[in-house]
N, C-alpha and C positions, 0 to 999 in steps of 0.2 A: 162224237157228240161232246161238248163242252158242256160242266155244270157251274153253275154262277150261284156263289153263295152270297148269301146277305153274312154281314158280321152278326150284328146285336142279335142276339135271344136265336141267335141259329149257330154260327158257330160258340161263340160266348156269350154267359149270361149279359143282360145290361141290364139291370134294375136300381133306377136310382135312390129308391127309398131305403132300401136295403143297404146300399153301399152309404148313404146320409148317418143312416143309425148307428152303423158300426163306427162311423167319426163321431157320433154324438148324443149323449144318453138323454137328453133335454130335447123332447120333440117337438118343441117350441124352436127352436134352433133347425131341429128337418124339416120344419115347415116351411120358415124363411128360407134357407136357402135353396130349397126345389123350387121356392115362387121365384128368387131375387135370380138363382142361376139357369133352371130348366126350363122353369116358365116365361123366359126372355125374349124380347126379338133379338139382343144378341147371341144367342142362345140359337138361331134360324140363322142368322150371319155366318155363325161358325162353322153352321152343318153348310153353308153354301158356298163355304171357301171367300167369305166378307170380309173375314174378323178374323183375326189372328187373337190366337189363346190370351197373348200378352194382353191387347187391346183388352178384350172383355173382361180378363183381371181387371184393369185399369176401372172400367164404365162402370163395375159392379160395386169396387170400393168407394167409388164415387158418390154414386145411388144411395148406397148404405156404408157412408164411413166408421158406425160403428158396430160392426162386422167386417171388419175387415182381415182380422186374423182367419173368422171363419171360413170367409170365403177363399182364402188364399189355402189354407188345407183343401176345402173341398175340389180346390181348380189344381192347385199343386200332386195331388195324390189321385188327380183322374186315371191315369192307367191300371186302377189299384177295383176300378169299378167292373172290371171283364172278369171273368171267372170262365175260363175253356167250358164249354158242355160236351160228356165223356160219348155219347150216344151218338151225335155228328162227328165228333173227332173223328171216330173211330171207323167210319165209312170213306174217309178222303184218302189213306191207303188203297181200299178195295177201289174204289173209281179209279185212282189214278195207277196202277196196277191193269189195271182192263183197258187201257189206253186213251179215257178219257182226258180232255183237258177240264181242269179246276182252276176257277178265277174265282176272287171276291169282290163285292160291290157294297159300300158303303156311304153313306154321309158320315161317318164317324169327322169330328176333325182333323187337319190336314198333320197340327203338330201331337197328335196323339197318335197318328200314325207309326211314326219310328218304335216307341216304348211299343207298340202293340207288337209290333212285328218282331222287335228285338228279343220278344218275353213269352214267345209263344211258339214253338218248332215248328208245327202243323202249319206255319205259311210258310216252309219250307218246299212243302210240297205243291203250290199252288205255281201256276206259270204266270201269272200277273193277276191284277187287280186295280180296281178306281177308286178312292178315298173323297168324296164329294158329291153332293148334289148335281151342282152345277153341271162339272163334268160326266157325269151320271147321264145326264138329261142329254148333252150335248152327244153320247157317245153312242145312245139307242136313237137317236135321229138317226145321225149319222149310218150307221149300222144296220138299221132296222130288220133287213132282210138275213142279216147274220145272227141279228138277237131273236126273232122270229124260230131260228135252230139252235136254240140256247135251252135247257132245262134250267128256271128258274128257281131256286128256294127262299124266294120276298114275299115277304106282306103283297097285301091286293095291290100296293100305289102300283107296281112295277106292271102289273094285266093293264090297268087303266095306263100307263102309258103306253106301254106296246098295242094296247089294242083300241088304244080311241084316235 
């Protein structure tokens, strides 16, 4: 059996507010930036493999020229928002020991990929993974009958595509 993990809030924490505060004691400041950066359609770009990191820097200094130091912390210091969660770590040993295979599935963005993977052992143990929506989508089409023998640890979106 293969298990297919989601990154955010299953393998690593992702909590953007949290990660805002700790760059910023003025919560006027975590406001704007979770609207100007999380709440974006570039922001939906990113996770879709649209928009390159660089770009959305660029649209967001744009938007809001003065902010633009802050936005450039909050985008420059993105792999700084994952925090390992110790409770799933510590199961991808026992799975993969038992002969399962372990993949991960993500829209995380495509260039926060590297740093994640770079900074984190435990996807050492994993045999592959997809880093996007898009491809996400395109790979359970494809697939279907193979992801169907997949044990998932996603959010509902992933039942609703496999099963509508």
């Amino acid at each position: 059996m293969n298990f297919i993990f989601d990154i955010g809030n299953v393998l690593v924490e992702y909590m953007p507010f949290v990660y805002l505060r700790r760059l910023f004691s003025d919560e006027s400041i975590v406001e704007k930036m979770y609207a100007t950066i999380y709440k974006s359609p570039e922001w939906l770009k990113m996770d879709e493999g649209l928009l390159t990191h660089e770009e959305a820097i660029e649209i967001f200094c744009k938007r809001e020229p003065e902010f633009q130091a802050e936005i450039n912390r909050v985008m420059r210091n993105f792999d700084k928002t994952f925090t390992p969660l110790p409770d799933t770590i510590a199961l991808l040993p026992k799975i993969k020991s038992a002969g399962h295979g372990l993949y991960y599935l993500s829209n995380i963005h495509m260039e926060i990929r590297d740093q994640l993977l770079e900074n984190n052992e435990f996807f050492d143990l994993f045999d592959g993974g997809v880093f996007s929506l898009m491809i996400w989508r395109k790979m359970l089409q494809r697939q279907r009958k193979k992801a169907l023998k997949a044990f998932f640890s996603l959010p509902l979106i992933v039942y609703w595509i496999l099963f509508s």
